[in-house]
Each structure stands twice: as C-alpha cells, then as structure tokens.
gemmi code that builds the backbone of each chain (N, CA, C; Angstrom):
import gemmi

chains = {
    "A": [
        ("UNK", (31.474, -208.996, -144.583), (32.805, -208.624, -145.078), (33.736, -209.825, -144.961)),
        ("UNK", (34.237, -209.929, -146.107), (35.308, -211.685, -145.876), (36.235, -211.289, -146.131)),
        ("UNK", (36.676, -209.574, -145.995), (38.570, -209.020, -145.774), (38.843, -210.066, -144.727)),
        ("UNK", (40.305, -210.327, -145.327), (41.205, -211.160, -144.398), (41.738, -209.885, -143.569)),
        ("UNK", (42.155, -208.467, -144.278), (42.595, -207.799, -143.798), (41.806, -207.022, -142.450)),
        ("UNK", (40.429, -206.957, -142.866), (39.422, -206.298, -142.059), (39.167, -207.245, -140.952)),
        ("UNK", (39.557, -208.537, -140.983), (39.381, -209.542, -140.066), (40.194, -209.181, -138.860)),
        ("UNK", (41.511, -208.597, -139.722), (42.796, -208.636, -138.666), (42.505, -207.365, -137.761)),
        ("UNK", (42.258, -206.535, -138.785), (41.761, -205.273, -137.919), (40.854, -205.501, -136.540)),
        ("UNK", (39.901, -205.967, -137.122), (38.652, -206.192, -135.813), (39.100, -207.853, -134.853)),
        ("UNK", (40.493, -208.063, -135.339), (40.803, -208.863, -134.335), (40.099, -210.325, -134.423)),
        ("UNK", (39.435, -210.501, -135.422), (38.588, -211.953, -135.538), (40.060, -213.336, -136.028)),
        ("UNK", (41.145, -212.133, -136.521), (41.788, -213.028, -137.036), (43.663, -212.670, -136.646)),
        ("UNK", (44.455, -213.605, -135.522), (45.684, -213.322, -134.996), (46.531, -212.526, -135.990)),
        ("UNK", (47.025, -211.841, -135.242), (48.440, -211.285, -136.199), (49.796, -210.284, -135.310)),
        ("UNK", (50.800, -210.397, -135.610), (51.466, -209.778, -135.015), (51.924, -208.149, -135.173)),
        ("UNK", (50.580, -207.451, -134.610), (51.155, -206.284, -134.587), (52.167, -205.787, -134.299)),
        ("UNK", (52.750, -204.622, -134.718), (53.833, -204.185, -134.811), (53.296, -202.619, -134.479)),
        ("UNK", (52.263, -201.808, -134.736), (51.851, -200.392, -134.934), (50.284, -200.330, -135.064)),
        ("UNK", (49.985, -199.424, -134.449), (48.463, -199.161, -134.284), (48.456, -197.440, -134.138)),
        ("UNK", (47.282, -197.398, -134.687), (46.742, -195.796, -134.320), (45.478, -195.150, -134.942)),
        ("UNK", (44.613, -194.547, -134.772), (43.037, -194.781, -134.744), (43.016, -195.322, -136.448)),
        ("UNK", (43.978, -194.958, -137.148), (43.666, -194.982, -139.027), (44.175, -196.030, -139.090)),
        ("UNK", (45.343, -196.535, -138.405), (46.399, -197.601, -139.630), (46.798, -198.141, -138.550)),
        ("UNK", (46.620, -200.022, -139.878), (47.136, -200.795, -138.769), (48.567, -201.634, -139.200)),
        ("UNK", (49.798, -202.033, -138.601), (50.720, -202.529, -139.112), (50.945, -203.629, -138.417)),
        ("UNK", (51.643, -204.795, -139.402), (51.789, -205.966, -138.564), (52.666, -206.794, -139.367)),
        ("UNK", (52.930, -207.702, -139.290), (54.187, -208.813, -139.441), (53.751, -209.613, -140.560)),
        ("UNK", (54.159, -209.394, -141.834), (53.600, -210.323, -143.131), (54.033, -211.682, -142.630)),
        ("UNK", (52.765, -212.695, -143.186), (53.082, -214.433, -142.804), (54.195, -215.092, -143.430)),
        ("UNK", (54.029, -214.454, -144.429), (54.994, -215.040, -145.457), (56.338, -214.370, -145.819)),
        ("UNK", (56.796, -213.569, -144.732), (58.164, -213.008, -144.753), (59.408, -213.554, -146.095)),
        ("UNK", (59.252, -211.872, -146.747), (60.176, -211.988, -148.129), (61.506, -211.441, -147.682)),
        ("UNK", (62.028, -211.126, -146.208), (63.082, -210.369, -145.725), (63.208, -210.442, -144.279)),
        ("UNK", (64.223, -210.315, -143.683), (63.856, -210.485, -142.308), (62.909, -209.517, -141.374)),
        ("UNK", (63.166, -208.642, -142.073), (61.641, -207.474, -141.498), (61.226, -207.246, -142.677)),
        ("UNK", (59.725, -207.910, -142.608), (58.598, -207.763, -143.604), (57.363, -207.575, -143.248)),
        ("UNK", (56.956, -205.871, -143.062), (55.763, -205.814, -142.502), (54.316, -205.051, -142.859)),
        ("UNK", (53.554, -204.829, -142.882), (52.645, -204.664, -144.036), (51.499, -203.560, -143.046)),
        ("UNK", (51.669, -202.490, -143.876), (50.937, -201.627, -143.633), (49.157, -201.394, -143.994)),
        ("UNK", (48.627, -200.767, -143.252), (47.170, -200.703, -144.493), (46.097, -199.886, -143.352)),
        ("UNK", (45.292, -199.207, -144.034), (44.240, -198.573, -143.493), (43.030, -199.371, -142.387)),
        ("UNK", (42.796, -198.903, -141.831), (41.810, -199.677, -141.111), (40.165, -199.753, -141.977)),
        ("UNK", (40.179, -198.618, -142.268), (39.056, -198.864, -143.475), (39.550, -199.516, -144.400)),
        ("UNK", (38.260, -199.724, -145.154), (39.084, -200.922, -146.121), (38.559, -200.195, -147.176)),
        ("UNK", (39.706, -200.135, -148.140), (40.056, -199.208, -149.306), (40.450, -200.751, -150.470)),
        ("UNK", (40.434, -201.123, -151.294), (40.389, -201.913, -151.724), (42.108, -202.423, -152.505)),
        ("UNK", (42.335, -200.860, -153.430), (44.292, -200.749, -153.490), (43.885, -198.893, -153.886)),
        ("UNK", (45.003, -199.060, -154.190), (45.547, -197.572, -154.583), (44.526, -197.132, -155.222)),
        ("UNK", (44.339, -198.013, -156.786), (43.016, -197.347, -157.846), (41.836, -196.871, -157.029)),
        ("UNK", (41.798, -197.175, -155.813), (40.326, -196.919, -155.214), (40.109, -195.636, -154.258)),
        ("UNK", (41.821, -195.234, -154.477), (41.589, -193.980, -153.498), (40.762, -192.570, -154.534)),
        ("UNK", (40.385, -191.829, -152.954), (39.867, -190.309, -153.662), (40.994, -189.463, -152.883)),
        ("UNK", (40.381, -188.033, -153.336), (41.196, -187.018, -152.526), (40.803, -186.708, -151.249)),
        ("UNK", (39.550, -187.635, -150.659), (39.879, -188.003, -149.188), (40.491, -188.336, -148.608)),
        ("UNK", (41.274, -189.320, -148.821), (42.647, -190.129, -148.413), (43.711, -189.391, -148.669)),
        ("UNK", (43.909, -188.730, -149.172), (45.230, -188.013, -149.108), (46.278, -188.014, -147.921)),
        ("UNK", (45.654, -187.504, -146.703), (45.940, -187.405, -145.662), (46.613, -188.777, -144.813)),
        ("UNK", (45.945, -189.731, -145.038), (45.305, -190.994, -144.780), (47.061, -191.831, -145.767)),
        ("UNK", (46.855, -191.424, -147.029), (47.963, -192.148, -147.054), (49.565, -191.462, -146.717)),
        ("UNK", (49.043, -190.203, -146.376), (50.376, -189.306, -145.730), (51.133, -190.205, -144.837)),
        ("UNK", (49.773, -190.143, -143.754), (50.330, -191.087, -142.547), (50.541, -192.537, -142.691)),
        ("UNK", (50.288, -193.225, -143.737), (51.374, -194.748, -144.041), (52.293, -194.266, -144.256)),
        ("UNK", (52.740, -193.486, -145.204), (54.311, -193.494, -145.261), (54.668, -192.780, -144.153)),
        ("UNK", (54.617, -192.169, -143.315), (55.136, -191.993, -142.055), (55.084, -192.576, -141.150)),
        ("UNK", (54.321, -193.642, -141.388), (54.180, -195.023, -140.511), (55.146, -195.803, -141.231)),
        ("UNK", (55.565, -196.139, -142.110), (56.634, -196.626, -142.472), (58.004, -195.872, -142.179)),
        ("UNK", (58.141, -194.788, -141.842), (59.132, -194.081, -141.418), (59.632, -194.698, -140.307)),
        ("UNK", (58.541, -194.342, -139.445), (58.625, -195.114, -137.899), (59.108, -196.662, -137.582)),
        ("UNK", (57.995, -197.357, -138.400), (58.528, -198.400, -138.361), (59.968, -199.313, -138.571)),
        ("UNK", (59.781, -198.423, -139.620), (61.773, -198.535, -139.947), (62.596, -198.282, -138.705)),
        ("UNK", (62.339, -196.891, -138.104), (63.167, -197.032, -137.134), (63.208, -198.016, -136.073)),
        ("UNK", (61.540, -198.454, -135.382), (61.496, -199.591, -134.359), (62.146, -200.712, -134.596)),
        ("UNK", (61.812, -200.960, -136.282), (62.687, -201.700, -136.790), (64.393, -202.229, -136.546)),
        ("UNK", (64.907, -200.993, -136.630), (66.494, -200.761, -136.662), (66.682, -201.338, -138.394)),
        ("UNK", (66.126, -201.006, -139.087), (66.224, -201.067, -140.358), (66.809, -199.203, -140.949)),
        ("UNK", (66.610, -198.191, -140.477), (66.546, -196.889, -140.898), (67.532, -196.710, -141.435)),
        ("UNK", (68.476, -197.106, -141.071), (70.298, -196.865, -141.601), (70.610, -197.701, -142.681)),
        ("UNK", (70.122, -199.287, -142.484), (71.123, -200.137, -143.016), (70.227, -200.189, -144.756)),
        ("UNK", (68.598, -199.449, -144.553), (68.082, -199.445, -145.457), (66.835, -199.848, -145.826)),
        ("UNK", (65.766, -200.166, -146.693), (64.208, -200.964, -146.771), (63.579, -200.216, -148.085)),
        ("UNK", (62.708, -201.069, -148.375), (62.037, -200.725, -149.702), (60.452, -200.938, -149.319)),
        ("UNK", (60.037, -199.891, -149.391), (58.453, -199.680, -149.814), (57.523, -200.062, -150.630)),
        ("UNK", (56.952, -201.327, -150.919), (56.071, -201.348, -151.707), (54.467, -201.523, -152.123)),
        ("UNK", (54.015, -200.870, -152.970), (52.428, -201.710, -152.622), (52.138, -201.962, -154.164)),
        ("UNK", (51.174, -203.065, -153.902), (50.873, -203.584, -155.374), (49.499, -203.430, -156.114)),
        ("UNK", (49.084, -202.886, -156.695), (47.525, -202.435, -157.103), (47.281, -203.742, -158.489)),
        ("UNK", (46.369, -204.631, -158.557), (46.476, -205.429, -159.352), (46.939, -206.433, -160.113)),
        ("UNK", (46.214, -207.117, -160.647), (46.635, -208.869, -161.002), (48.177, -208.655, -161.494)),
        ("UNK", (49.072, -207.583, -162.502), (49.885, -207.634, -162.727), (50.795, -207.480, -161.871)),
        ("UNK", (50.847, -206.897, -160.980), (51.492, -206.892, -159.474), (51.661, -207.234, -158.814)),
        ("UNK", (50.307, -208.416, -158.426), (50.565, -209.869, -157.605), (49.891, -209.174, -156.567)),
        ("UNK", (48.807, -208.321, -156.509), (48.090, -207.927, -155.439), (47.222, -209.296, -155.014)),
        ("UNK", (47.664, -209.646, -154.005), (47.235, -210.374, -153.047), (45.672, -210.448, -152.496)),
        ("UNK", (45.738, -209.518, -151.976), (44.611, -209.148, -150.732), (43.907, -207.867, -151.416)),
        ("UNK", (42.657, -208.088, -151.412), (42.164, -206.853, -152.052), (41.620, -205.570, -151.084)),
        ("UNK", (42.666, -205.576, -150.042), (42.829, -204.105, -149.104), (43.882, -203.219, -149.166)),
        ("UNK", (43.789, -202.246, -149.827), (45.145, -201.411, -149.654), (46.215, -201.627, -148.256)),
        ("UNK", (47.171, -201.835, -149.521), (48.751, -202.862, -147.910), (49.839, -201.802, -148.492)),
        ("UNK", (51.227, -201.633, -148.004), (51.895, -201.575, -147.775), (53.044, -202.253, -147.588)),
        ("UNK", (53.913, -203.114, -148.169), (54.663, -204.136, -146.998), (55.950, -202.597, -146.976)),
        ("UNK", (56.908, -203.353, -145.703), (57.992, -202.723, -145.990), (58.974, -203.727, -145.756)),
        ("UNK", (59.757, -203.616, -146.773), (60.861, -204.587, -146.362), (62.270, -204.556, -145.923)),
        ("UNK", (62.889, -205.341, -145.059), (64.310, -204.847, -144.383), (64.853, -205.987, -144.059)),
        ("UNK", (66.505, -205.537, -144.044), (67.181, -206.532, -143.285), (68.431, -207.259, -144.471)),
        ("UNK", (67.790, -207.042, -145.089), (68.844, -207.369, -146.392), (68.735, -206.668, -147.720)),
        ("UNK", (69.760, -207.295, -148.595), (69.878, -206.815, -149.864), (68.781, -206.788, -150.463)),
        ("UNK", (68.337, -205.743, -151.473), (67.374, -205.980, -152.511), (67.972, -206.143, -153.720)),
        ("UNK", (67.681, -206.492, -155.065), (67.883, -206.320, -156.488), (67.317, -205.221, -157.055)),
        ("UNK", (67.623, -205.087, -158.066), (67.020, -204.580, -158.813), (66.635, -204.772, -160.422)),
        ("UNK", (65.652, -205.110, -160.884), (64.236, -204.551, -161.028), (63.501, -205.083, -159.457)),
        ("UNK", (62.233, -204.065, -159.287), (61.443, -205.097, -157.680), (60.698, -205.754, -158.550)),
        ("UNK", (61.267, -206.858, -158.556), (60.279, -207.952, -159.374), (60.159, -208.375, -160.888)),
    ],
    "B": [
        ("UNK", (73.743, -176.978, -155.312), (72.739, -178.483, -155.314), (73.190, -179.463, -156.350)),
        ("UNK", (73.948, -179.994, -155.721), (74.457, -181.379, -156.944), (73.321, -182.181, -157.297)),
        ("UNK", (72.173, -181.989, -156.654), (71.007, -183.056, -156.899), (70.530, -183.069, -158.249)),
        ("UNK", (70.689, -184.958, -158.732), (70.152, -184.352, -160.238), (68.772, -184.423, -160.646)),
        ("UNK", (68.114, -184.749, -159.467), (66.700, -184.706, -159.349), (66.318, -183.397, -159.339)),
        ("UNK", (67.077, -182.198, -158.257), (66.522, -181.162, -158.060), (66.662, -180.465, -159.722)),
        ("UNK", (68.283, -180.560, -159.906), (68.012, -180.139, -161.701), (67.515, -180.255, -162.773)),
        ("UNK", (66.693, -181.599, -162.638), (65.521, -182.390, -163.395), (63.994, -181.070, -162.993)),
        ("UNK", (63.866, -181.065, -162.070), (62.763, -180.005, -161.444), (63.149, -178.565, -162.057)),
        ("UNK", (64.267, -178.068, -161.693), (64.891, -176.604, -162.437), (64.989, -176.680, -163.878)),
        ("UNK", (64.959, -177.608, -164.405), (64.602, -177.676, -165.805), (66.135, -177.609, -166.419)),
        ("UNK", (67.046, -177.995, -165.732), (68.705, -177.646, -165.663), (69.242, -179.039, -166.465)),
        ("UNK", (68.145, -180.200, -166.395), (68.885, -181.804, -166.790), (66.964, -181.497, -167.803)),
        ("UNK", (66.934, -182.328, -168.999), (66.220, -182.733, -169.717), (65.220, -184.069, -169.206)),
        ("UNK", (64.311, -183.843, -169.375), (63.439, -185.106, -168.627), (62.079, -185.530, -169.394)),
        ("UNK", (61.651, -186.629, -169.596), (60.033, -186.769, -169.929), (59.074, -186.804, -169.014)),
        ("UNK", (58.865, -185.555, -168.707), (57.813, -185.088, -168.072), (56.316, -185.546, -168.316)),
        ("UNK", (55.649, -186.217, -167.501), (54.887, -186.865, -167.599), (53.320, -186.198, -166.978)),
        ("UNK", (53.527, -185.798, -165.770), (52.693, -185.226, -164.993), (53.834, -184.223, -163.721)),
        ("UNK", (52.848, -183.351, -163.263), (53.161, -181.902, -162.759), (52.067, -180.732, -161.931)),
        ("UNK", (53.006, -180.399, -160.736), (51.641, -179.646, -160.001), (52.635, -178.880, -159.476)),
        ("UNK", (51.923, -178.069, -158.405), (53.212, -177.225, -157.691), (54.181, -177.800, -156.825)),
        ("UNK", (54.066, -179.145, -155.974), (55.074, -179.367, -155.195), (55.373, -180.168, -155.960)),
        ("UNK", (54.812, -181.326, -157.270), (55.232, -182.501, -157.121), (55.349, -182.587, -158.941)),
        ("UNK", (56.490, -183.188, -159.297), (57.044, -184.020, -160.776), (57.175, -185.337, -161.358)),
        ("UNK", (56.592, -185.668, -162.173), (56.948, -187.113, -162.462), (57.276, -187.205, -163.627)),
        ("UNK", (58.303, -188.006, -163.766), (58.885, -188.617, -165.289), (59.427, -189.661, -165.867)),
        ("UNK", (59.548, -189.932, -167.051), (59.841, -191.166, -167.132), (61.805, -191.445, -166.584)),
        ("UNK", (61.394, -193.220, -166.292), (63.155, -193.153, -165.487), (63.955, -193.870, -167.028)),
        ("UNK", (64.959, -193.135, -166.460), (65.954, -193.004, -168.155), (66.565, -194.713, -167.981)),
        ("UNK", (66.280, -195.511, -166.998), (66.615, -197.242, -167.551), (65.421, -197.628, -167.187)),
        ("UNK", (64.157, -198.096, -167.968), (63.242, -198.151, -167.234), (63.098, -199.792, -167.431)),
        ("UNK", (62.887, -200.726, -166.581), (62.051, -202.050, -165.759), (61.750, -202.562, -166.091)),
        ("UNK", (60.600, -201.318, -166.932), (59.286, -201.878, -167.493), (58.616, -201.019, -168.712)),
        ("UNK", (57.811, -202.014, -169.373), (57.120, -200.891, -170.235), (56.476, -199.187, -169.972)),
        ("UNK", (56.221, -199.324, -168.744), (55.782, -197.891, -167.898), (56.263, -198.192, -166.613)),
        ("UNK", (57.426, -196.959, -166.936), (58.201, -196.749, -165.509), (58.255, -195.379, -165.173)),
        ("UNK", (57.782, -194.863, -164.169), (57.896, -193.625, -163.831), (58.352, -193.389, -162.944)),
        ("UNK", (58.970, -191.815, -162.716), (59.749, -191.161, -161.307), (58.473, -190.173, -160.807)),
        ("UNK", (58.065, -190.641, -159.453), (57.605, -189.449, -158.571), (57.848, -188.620, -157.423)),
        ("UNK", (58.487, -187.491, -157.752), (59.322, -186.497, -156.696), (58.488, -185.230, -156.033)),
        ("UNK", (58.710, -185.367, -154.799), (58.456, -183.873, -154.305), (59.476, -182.802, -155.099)),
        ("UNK", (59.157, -181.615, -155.385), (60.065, -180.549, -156.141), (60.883, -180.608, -155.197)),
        ("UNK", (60.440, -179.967, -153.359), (61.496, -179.856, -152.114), (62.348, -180.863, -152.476)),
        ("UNK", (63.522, -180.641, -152.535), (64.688, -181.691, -151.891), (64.503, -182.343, -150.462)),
        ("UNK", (63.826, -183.697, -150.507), (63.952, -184.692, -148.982), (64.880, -185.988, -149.796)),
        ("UNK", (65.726, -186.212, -148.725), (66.803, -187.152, -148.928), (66.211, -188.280, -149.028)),
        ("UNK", (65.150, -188.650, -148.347), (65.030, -189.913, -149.047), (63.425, -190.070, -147.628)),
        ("UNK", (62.432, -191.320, -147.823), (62.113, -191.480, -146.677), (62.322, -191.377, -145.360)),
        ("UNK", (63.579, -191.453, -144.908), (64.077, -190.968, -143.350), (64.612, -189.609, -143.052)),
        ("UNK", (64.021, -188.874, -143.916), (63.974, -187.717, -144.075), (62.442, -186.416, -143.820)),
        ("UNK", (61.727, -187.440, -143.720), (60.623, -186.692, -143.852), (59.872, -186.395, -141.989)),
        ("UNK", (59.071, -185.425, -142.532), (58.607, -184.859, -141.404), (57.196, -185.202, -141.039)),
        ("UNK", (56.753, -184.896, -140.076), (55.335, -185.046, -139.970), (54.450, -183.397, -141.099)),
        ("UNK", (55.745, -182.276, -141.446), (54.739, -181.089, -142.526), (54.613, -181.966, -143.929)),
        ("UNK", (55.105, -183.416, -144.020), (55.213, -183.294, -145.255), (54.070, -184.418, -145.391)),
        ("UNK", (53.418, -184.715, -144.385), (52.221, -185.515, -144.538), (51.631, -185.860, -145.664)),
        ("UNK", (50.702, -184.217, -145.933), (49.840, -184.249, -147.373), (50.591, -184.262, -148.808)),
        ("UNK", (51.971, -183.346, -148.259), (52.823, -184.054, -149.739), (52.493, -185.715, -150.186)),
        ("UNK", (53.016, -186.295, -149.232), (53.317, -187.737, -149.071), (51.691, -188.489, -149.794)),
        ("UNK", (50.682, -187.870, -149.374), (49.822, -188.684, -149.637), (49.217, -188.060, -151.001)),
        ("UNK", (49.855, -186.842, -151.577), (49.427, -186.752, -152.565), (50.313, -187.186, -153.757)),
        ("UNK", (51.340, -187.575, -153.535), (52.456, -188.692, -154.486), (51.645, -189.561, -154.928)),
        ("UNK", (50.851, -190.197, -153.569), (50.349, -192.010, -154.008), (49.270, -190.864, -154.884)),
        ("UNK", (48.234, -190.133, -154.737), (47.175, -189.751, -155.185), (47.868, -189.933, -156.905)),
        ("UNK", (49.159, -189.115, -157.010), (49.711, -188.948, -158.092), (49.764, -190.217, -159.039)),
        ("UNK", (50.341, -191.162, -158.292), (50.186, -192.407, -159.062), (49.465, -193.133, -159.367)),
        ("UNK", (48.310, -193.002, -159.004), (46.857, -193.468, -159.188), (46.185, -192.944, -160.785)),
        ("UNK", (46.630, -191.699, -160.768), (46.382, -190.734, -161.746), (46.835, -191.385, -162.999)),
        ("UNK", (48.352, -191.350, -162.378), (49.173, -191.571, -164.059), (49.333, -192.732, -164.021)),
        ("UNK", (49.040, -193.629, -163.512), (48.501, -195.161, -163.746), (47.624, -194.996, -164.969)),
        ("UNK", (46.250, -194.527, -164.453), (45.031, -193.961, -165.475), (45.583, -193.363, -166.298)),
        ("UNK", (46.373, -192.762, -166.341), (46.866, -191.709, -167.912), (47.387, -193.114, -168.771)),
        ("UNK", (48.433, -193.869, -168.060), (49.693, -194.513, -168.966), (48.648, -195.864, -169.094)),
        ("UNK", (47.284, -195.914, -168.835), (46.533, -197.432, -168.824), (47.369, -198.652, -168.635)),
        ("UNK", (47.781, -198.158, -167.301), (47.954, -199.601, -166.484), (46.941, -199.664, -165.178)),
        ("UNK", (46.236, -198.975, -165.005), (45.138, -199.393, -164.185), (44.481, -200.578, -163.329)),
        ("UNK", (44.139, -200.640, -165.330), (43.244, -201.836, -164.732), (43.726, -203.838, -164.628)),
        ("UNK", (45.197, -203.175, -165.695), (46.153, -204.732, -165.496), (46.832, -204.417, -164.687)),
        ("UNK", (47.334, -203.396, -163.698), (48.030, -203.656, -162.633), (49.304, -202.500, -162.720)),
        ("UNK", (49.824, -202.263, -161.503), (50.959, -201.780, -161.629), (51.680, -202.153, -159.590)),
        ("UNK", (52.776, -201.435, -159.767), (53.806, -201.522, -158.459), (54.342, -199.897, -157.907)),
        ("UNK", (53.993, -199.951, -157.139), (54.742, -198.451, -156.817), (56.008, -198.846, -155.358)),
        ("UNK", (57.133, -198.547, -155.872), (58.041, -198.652, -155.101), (58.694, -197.609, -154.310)),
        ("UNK", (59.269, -197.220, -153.242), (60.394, -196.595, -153.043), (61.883, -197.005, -152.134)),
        ("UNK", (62.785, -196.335, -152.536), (63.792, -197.485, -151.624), (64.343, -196.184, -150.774)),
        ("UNK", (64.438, -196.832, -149.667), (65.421, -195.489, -148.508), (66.867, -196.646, -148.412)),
        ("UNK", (68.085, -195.548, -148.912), (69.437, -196.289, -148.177), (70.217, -197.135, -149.040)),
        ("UNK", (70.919, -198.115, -148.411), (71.889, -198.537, -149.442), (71.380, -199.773, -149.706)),
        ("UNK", (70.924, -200.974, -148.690), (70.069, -202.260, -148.859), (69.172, -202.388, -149.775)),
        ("UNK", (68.298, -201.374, -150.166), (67.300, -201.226, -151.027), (67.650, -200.745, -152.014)),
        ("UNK", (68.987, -200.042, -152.599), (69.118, -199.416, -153.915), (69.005, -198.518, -154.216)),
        ("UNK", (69.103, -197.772, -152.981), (68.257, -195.870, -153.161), (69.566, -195.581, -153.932)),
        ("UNK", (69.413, -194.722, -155.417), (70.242, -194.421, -156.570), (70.487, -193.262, -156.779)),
        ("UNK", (69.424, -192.106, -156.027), (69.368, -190.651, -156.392), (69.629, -190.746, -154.616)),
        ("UNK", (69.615, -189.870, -154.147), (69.083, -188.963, -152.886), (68.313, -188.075, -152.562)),
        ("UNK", (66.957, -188.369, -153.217), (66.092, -187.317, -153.782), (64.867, -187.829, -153.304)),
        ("UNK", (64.066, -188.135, -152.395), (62.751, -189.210, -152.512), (62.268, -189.195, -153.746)),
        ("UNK", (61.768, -190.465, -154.222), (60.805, -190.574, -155.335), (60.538, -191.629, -155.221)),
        ("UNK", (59.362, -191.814, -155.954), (58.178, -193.349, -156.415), (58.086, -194.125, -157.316)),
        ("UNK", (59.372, -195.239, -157.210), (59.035, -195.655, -158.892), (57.594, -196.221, -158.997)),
        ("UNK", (56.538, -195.652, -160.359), (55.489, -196.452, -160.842), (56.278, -197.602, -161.804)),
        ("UNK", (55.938, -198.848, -161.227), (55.794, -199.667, -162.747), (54.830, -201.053, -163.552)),
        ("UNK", (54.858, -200.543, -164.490), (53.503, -201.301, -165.359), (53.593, -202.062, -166.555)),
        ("UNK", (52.836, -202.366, -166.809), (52.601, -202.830, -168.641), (53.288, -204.538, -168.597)),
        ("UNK", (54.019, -205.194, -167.125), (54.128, -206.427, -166.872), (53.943, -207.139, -166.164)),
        ("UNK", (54.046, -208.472, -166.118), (54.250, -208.597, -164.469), (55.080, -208.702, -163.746)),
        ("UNK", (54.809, -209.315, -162.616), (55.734, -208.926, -161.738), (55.867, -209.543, -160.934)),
        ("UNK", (57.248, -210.104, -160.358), (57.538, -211.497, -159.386), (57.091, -210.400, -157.942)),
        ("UNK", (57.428, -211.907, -157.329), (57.564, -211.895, -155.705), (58.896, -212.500, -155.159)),
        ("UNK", (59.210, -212.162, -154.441), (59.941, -210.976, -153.697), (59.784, -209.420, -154.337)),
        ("UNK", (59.563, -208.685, -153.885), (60.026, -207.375, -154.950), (61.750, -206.774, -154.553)),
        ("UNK", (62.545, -208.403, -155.622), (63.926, -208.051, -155.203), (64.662, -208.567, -154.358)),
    ],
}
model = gemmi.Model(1)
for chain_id, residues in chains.items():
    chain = gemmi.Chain(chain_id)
    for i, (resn, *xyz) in enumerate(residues, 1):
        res = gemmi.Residue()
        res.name, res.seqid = resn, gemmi.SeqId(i, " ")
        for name, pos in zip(("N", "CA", "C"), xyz):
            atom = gemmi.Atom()
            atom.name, atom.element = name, gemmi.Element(name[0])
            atom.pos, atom.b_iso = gemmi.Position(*pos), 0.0
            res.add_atom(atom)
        chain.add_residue(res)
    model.add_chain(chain)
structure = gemmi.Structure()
structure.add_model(model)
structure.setup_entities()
C-alpha cells in the first residue's frame, strides 16, 4: 500500500493529530489554506466519495460529526468553517483516500474555488 | 418557519428538484458556481453543522451517499466534482438550513475560497 494517507494512519509517516477514534483519523493539513486546516478521513482506505457503498453510511455520519467536534476544539464553532472534500482530477483531489479538510479562522469567498 | 429551505421542502417556494427520499432534498442552487451546482438538505430543519446531534448520524452520512449518486446522475463523476458546506458567518453560511453544495462540470482552484 503506498497511501500517504494509510501511512499516516499506521504511523509509518509523522503528522499532527488532532482526533482519533477506532474509524477516523484527523490531523493538521501540511499545507495549511487557513489558520485551522485540518483534514479528516477514514482509517480504511476508501479511495473518495465515488467509492463509497451503503456500508459507509454510518462511517461518513461520524466525519461530519467529527468535524463538528473539531470545530469546537478548534474554537472555530462561532466565528465559523467550511467543509470540504474533493472527489477527482476536476477538484484537485490530491490524495487518493477519502479526506475531509475543514477550514477555519478566517474569511472565505465565494465560489470555493 | 421563515426558513426558505424548509418552504423549498413544503413545496411553498418553487425549486429544481433534482433528487428526493424521505428525510433528504436536493436541488439545483438558483446562482449556481458552476455548470452543476446542487443543494443537499435534510427535510428536518438543523441550523447549520453546529447544530447537529449524534441521532442525526445516518442522516449525515446518507447526504454524502446522496451526492455520490447525483454526481452519477448529473455525469460529473468521473471528471470530478466538490462537495462543500459552510457553518456561520466566516464561511458564508447564506440559508440557516444545513445543506451540501455539489459542484461540477469545472475546475476548481485551491484554496476553496
């Protein structure tokens, strides 16, 4: 397996967690687009969105409620944050593991991107 | 209920209804981004992400399921798409209604915003 993401999971490769729990792991994007920019994702490795079934359902319940949370540890919950994930080349999907980032701390625009 | 999301659901405001189940609506957004832009709402009225509960879990994960779907319906699939949501004022939250923008058919910078 040559996930960068699955790396981080099993710890072969540093990162600054932020959230753990037996499904999902969260941690501190490298390349910070905001002052809290942090990136969610399954511990299995799901590849993006297109790849889910109606197994995951559940599974992606609890990211966005992991993004709930996080927001708050954050101190982002009030002042605000945007959710996003990107499924494909037109999107700028990165990493081919279902992510999450969430972003906070400042203004966004609008269109995202 | 001043919500004009919830009246979009009551069938009270006119909408392009796109896809539909019992908890959950999606339609197209009346300034849209992008060539395929969609709204995805729980029917329940939740104010926004910092609103949600741990009952609304499987809702939550059947939104993303949702957008996976109508990705595949609107064929942005396989070139890509973005699924967003914003909680608050930093991010642009516009309704008070949770929802998911899908968007497709371009690309798409980095930052998202």
């Amino acid at each position: 397996m040559d996930c960068i993401f699955c790396k981080i999971v099993k710890r072969e490769i540093p990162s600054q967690i932020v959230y753990e729990n037996e499904r999902i792991l969260a941690f501190r994007d490298i390349t910070p687009q905001a002052p809290v920019h942090i990136l969610i994702i399954p511990k299995a490795h799901i590849t993006g969105l297109n790849d889910i079934s109606r197994d995951h359902t559940e599974l992606l319940g609890e990211i966005q409620s992991a993004a709930k949370e996080i927001a708050e540890k954050e101190n982002i919950s009030s002042s605000g944050y945007r959710v996003v994930t990107n499924c494909g080349k037109n999107a700028g999907q990165a990493v081919d593991h279902l992510h999450y980032h969430i972003l906070g701390g400042r203004k966004f625009s609008w269109p995202p991107g």
